[in-house]
C-alpha positions as CSV (number, residue, x, y, z in Angstrom):
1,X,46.5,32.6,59.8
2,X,50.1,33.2,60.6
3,X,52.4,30.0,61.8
4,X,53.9,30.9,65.1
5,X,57.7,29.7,65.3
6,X,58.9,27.0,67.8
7,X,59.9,29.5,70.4
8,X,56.4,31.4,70.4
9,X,54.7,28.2,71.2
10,X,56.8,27.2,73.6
11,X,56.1,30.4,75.8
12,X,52.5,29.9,75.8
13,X,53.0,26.8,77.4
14,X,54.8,28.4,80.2
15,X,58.1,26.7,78.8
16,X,61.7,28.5,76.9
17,X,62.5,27.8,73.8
18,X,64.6,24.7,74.6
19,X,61.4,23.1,76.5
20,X,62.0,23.3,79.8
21,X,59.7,24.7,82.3
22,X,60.5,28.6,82.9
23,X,60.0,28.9,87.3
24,X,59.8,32.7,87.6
25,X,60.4,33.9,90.9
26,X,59.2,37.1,89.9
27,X,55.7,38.9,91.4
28,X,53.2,40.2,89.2
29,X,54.7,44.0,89.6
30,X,58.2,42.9,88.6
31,X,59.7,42.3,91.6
32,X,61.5,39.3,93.1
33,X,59.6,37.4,95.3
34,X,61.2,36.7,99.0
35,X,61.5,32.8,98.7
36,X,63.2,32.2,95.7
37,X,66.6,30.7,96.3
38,X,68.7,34.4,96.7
39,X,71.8,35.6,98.4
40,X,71.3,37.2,102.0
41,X,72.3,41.0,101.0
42,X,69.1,40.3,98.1
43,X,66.5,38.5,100.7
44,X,67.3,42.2,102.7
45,X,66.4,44.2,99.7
46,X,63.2,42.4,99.4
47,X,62.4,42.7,102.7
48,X,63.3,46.3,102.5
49,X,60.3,47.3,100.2
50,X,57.6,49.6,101.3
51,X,60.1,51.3,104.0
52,X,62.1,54.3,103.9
53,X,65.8,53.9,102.0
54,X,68.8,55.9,101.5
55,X,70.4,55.1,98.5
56,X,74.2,56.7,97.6
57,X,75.7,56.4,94.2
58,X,78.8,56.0,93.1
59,X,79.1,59.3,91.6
60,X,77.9,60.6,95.0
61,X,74.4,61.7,94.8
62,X,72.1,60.3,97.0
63,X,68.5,59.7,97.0
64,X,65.9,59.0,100.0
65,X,62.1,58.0,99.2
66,X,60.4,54.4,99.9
67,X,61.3,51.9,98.2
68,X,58.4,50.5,95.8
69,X,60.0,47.4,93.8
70,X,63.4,46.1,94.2
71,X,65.1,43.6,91.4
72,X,67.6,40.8,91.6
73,X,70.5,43.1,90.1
74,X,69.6,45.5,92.2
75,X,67.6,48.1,89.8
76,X,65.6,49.7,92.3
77,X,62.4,52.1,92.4
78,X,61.8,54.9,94.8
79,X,58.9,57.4,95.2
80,X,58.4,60.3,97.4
81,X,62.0,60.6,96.3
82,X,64.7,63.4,97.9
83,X,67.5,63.9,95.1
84,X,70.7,65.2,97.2
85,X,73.2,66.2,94.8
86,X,77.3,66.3,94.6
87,X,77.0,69.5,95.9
88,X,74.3,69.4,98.6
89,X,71.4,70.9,96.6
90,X,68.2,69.1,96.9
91,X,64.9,68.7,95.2
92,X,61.7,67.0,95.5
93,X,60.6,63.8,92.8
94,X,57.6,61.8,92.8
95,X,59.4,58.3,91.1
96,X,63.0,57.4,90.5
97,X,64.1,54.4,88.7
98,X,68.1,53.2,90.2
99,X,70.3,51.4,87.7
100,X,71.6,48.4,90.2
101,X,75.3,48.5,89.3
102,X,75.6,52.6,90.1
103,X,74.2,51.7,93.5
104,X,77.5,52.2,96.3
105,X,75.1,51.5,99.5
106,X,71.5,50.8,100.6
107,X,71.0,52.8,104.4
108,X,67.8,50.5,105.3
109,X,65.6,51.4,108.5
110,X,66.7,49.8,112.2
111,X,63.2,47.6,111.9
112,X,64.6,45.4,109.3
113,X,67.4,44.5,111.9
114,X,64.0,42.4,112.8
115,X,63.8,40.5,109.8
116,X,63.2,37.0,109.0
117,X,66.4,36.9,106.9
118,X,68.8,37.5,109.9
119,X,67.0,34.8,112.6
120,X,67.4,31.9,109.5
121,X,71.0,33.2,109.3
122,X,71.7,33.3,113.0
123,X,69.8,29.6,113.0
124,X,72.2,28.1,110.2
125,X,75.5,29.3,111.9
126,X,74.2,27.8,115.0
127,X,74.1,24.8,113.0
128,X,77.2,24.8,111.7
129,X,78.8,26.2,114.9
130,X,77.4,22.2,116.8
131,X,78.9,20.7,114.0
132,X,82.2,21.9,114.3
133,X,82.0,21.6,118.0
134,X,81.2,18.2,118.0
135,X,84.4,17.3,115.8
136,X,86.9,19.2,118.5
137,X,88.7,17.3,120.4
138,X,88.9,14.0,118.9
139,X,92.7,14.4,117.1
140,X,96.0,13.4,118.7
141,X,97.6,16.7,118.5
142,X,98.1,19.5,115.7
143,X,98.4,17.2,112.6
144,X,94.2,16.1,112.6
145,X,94.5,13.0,114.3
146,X,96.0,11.0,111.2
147,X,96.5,6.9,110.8
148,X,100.2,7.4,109.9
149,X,102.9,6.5,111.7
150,X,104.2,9.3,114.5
């Protein structure tokens, strides 16, 4: 029977090697999953999978296909792909796999304008927009309202 080291053991048990519990936010195909605690521009890219994307690179090709799984850096798979190249000439592939930090933009459809991401965003600055409202007008000029003399 062979020994299993420390670190082995420790990710059966669903924890690393230190001992503390790993949280994946990760779905069972590899993607991230929506409510894991992500920047806005990520939450989109989530939300953008299973629709139509255009993709440019920074060496200026560009690709067009839907978008199957989407990562936290940004690596990116596409099938029913349209490869446009530097020079305009285009060709048909069935899967592409994007490298996230050769990715310039992300064109996403109009419908995601729709998405859950922008109303909790629009809800939030509301927030913060009361909040600063309700601390106007309580200073005694341009200095903040201070306790010194003046």
């Amino acid at each position: 029977r062979r020994r299993r080291r420390g670190s082995e053991r420790a990710r059966e048990g669903g924890r690393d090697a230190g001992g503390a519990a790993r949280r994946s936010a990760r779905r069972p195909g590899g993607a991230m999953s929506a409510d894991a605690k992500l920047s806005v521009p990520i939450k989109l890219l989530l939300e953008g999978i299973n629709h139509t994307v255009t993709v440019e690179m920074k060496n200026g090709e560009s690709y067009r296909g839907e978008l199957a799984e989407a990562e936290e850096c940004m690596n990116l798979q596409l099938s029913g792909v349209t490869h446009t190249a530097k020079n305009g000439q285009k060709r048909k592939l069935e899967r592409v796999f994007v490298r996230g930090s050769n990715v310039k933009l992300i064109v996403f459809p109009n419908i995601l304008k729709e998405a859950t991401i922008f109303r909790k965003v629009a809800n939030a600055k509301r927030k913060d927009d009361r909040r600063l409202a309700s601390k106007r007008g309580r200073g005694r000029g341009r200095g903040g309202g201070g306790r010194g003399r003046g």
